[in-house]
C-alpha positions in Angstrom: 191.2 9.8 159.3 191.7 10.7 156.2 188.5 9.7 154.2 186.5 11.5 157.1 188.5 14.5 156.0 188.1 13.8 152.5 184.3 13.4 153.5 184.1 16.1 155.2 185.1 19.0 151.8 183.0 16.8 149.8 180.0 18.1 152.1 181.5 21.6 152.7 182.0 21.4 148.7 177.9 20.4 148.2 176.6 22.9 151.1 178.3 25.5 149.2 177.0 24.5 145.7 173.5 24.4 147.4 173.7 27.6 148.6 175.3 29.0 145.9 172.0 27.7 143.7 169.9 28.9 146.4 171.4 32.4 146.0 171.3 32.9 142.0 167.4 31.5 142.0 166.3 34.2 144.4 168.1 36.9 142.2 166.7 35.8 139.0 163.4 35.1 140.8 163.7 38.8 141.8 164.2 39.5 137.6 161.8 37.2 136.7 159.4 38.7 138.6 160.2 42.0 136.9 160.5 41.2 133.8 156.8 39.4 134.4 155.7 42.7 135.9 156.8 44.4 132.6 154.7 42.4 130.0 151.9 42.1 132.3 151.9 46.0 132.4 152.5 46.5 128.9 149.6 43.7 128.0 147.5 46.2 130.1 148.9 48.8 128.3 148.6 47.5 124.8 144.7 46.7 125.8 143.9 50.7 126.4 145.8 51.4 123.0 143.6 48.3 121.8 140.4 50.3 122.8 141.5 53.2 121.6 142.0 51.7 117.7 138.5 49.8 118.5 137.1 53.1 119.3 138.1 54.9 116.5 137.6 52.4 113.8 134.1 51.9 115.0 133.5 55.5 114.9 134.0 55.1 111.4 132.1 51.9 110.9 129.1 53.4 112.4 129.4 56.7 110.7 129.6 55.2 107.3 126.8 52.5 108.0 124.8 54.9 109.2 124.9 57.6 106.3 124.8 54.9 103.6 121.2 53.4 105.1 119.7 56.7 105.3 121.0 57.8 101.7 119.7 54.1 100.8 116.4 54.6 102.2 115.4 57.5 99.3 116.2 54.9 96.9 114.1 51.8 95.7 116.6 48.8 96.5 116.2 45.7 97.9 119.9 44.8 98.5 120.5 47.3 101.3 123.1 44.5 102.6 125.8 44.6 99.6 125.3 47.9 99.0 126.0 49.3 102.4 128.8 46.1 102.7 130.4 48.1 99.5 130.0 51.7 100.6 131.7 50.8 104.3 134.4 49.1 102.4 135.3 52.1 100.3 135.2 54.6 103.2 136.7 52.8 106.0 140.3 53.3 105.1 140.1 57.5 104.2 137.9 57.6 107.9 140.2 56.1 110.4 142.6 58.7 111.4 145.0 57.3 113.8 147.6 60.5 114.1 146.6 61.9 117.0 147.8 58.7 118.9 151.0 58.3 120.9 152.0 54.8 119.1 152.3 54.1 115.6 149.4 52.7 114.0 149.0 50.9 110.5 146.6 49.4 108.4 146.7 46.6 106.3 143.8 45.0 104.0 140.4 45.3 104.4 139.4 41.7 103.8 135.4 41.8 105.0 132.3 43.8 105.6 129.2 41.7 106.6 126.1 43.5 107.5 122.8 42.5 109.0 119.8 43.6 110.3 118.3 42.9 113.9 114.7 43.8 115.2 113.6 44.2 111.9 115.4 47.6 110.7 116.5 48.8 114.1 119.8 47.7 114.6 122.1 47.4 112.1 124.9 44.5 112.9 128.5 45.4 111.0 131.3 42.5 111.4 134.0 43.7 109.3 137.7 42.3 109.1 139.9 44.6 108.9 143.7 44.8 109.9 145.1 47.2 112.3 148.7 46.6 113.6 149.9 48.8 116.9 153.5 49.0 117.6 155.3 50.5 120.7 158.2 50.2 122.6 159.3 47.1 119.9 156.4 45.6 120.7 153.4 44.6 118.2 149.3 43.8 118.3 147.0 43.0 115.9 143.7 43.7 115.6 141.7 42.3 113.1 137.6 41.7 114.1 135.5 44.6 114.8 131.8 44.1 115.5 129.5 47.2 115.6 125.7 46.9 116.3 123.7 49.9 115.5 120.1 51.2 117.0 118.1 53.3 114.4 115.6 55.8 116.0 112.6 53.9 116.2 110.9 56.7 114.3 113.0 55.7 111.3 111.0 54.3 109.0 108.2 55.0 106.6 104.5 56.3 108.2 102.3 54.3 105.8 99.9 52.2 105.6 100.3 48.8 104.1 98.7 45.3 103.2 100.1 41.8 104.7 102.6 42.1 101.5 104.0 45.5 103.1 102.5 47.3 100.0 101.3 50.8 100.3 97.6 50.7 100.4 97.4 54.4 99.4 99.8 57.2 97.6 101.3 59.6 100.1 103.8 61.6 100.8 105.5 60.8 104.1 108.7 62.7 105.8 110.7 60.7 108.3 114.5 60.0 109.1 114.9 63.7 108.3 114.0 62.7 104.0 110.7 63.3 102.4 109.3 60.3 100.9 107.0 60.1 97.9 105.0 56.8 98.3 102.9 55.4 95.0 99.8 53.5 96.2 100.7 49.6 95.8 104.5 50.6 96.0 106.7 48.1 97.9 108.3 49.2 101.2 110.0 46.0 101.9 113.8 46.1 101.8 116.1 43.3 101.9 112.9 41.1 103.1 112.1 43.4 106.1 109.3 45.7 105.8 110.6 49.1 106.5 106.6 50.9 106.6 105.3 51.9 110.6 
């Protein structure tokens, strides 16, 4: 008789652990599941603050790419590329202007600007590295790669005629992108390998 009563707490003992367990893993399941609802919504969160930062430093990307080509285009150069790579580098950090933002916002190095061309002249590809750390509510993102592609007017390039070596066939004087361009008969119009004449 004994030992059956001795059995019988040892059960009452391990029904009560197991429910015991039972009960702490559905609260904390209940926290978990809150606490997993809170990152989730602040990873949600962090993404719109993320396209707001993309926005703006695109913004500036395509600003500067933009007003460096069409300064570029009044001038004979063939290395449209590492010029405009050079100009986007030293504008980028006066452009972005993150204070109107509800999070704090800061800006590190600029490591890289590549640029490219696509369609011949009318998209201009910037890569650049560049970056960006958002902090709120103690928690941090980093943004480092932006990737802009840019579409030129398809008007945007020099009326002239040329030869198979893109080399003005007569002198001229030609207006286009909003510049006025004086053209010297056997002038080339190629720039950085792409002939910019239509």
């Amino acid at each position: 008789m004994q030992k059956k009563g001795q059995i019988t707490i040892f059960v009452i003992l391990g029904i009560i652990i197991v429910v015991s367990i039972v009960i702490v893993a559905v609260l904390k399941g209940g926290e978990v599941k809150r606490v997993v609802k809170e990152k989730v919504g602040m990873t949600v969160e962090f993404s719109n603050e993320a396209d707001e930062v993309k926005a703006i430093v695109q913004k500036c990307i395509e600003q500067s790419a933009k007003q460096s080509f069409n300064a570029l285009l009044l001038k004979n150069v063939n290395n449209y590329k590492e010029i405009m790579e050079e100009i986007i580098k030293a504008n980028l950090p006066s452009c972005v202007d993150f204070t109107n933002l509800t999070f704090d916002v800061t800006t590190g190095k600029l490591r890289s600007v590549k640029v490219d061309y696509k369609e011949g002249l009318s998209k201009i590809i910037v890569d650049v590295n560049y970056d960006v750390v958002i902090k709120k509510e103690g928690m941090t993102n980093k943004i480092s790669s932006f990737y802009t592609e840019i579409d030129r007017e398809p008007d945007c390039c020099v009326p002239v005629l040329v030869d198979e070596d893109c080399k003005a066939k007569i002198g001229t004087k030609s207006k286009s992108c909003g510049r006025i361009f004086l053209i010297e008969k056997g002038e080339s119009l190629k720039k950085d390998g792409e002939c910019v004449a239509c």
